[in-house]
C-alpha positions in Angstrom: 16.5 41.4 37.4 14.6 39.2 40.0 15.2 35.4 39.5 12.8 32.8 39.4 12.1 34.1 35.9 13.7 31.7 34.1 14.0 28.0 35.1 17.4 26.8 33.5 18.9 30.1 34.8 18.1 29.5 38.4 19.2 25.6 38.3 22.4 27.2 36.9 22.9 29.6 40.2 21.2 27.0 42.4 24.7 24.7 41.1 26.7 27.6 41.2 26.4 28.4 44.9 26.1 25.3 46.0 29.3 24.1 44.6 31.4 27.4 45.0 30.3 27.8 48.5 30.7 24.8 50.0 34.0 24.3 48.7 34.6 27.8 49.7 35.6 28.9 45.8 35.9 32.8 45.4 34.2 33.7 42.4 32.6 36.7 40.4 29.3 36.5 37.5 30.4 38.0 34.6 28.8 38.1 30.8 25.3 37.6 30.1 24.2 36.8 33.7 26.2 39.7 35.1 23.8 42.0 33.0 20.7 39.9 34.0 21.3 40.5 37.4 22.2 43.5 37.0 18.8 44.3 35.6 19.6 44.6 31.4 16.9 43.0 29.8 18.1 40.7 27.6 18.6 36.8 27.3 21.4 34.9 28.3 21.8 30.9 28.1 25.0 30.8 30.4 26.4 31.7 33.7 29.7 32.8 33.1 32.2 33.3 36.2 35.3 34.4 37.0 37.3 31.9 39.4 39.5 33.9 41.7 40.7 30.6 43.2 44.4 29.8 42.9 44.0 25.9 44.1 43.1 24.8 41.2 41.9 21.7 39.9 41.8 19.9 43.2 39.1 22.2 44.6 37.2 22.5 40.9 37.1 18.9 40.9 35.6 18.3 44.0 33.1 20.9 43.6 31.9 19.0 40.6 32.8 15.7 41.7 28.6 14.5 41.8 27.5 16.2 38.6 27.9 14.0 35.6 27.7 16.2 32.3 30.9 18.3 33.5 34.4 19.0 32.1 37.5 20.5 34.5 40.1 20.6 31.7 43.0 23.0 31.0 42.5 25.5 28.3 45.3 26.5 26.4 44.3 29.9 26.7 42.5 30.6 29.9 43.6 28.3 32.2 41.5 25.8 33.7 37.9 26.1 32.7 34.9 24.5 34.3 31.8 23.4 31.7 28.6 22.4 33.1 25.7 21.8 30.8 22.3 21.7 32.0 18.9 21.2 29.8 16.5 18.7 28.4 17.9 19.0 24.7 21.2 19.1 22.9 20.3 22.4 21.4 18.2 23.8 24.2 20.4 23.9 27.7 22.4 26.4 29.9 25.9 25.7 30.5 27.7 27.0 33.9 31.2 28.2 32.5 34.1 29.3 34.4 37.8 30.1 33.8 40.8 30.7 36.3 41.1 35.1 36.5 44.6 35.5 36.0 47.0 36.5 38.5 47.5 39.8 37.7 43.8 40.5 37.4 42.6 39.4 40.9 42.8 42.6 43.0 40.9 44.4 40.0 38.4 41.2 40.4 38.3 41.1 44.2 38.2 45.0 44.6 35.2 45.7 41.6 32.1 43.5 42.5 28.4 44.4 44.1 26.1 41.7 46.3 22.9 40.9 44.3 20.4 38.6 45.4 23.0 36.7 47.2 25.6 36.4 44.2 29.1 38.6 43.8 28.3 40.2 40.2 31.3 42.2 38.5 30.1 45.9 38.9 29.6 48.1 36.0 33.3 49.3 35.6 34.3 45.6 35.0 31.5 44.9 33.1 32.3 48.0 30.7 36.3 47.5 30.4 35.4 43.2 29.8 32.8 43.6 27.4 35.0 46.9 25.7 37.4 43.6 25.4 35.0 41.1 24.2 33.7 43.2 21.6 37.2 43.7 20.0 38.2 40.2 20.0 34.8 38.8 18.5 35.6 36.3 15.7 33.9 38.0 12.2 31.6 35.0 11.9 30.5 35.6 15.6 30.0 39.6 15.0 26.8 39.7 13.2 25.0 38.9 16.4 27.4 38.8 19.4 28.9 42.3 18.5 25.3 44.0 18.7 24.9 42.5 22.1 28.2 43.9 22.9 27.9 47.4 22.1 24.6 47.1 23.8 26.0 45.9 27.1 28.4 48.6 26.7 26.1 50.9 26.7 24.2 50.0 29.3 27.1 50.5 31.4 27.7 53.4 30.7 24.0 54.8 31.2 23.6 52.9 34.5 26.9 54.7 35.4 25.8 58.0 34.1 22.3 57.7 35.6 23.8 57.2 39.4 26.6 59.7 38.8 29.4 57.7 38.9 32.8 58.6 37.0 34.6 55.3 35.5 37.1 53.9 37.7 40.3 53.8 36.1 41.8 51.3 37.8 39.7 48.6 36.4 42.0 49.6 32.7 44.8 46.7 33.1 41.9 44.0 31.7 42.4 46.4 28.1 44.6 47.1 26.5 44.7 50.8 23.9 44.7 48.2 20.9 41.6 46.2 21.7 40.4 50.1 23.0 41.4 51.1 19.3 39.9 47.6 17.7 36.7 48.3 19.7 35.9 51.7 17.9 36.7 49.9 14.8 34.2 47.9 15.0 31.5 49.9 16.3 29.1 51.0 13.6 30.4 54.3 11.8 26.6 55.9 12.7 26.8 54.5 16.2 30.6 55.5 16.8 29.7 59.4 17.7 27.3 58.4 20.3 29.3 55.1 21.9 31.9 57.4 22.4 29.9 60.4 23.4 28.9 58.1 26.1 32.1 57.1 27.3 33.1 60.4 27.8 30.2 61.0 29.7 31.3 58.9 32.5 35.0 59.9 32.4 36.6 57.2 30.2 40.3 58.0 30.1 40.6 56.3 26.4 37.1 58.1 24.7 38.3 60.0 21.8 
């Protein structure tokens, strides 16, 4: 999906680039605005990324060192994460969000991303095997909604992939484990489970059953 569509979302990547290239931070879109530029039509109030940066807060810092509603703070978690808010209302903003990829995940990370409109996006297998993780570790207050989008996104991988004839790349597996796998197809609606999994076999997913 073209920007320029939405206002808050282009501020968002204007400040992404900006800061990530000139302080020469590797990075990958992920989430919501991985989708959006990857053409799913649905809304998203954040730009999520994936820092493949190993000098840490010193570089992070500086990046963000002239914008004023921003947090660099270690996350018990996920490392160090990167929070900038942007909007005219409390309630109604985007937020730039990033979190250190862990070690053992950046060749996955640097190997598994396309060029659009400027921006490295996670590609579809990513996309599939992160959201496949997402979906399983959704808090129950946050399913209701979240977990619809989820299984949506996961389809959508899986029919872009399908569409352009692509098998699933294996290798992308180490970001999920066969429990969250398992947890996944728990939570998928028992109507919808048949054709979720229908359509991971489509594409070749080694863990469809």
């Amino acid at each position: 999906m073209p920007l320029g569509q939405d206002e808050h979302l282009d501020v968002l990547f204007h400040t992404l680039q900006k800061i990530c290239h000139e302080e020469n931070i590797d990075y990958r879109v992920i989430g919501g605005a991985a989708f959006y530029l990857h053409g799913r039509q649905r809304g998203t109030k954040d730009v999520d990324i994936e820092l493949l940066t190993q000098d840490r807060r010193q570089k992070l810092a500086a990046g963000f060192r002239e914008i004023d509603d921003n947090v660099v703070k270690d996350h018990p978690d996920k490392g160090i994460m990167v929070k900038y808010k942007w909007g005219p209302g409390k309630h109604d903003f985007c937020g730039l969000d990033g979190k250190i990829a862990p070690a053992e995940e950046l060749d996955i990370w640097r190997e598994h991303f396309v060029i659009i409109q400027g921006y490295p996006v996670a590609d579809l297998h990513v996309l599939l095997v992160t959201k496949i993780r997402a979906a399983a570790s959704r808090r129950k207050w946050e399913r209701p909604i979240k977990g619809v989008i989820d299984i949506g996104d996961v389809r959508f991988c899986t029919y872009e992939l399908a569409q352009s004839g692509i098998k699933f790349d294996p290798s992308t597996l180490p970001l999920i484990t066969e429990e969250l796998y398992a947890e996944f197809l728990n939570r998928v609606e028992e109507e919808d489970r048949p054709i979720v999994v229908q359509a991971l076999q489509a594409i070749g997913f080694p863990r469809a059953e």
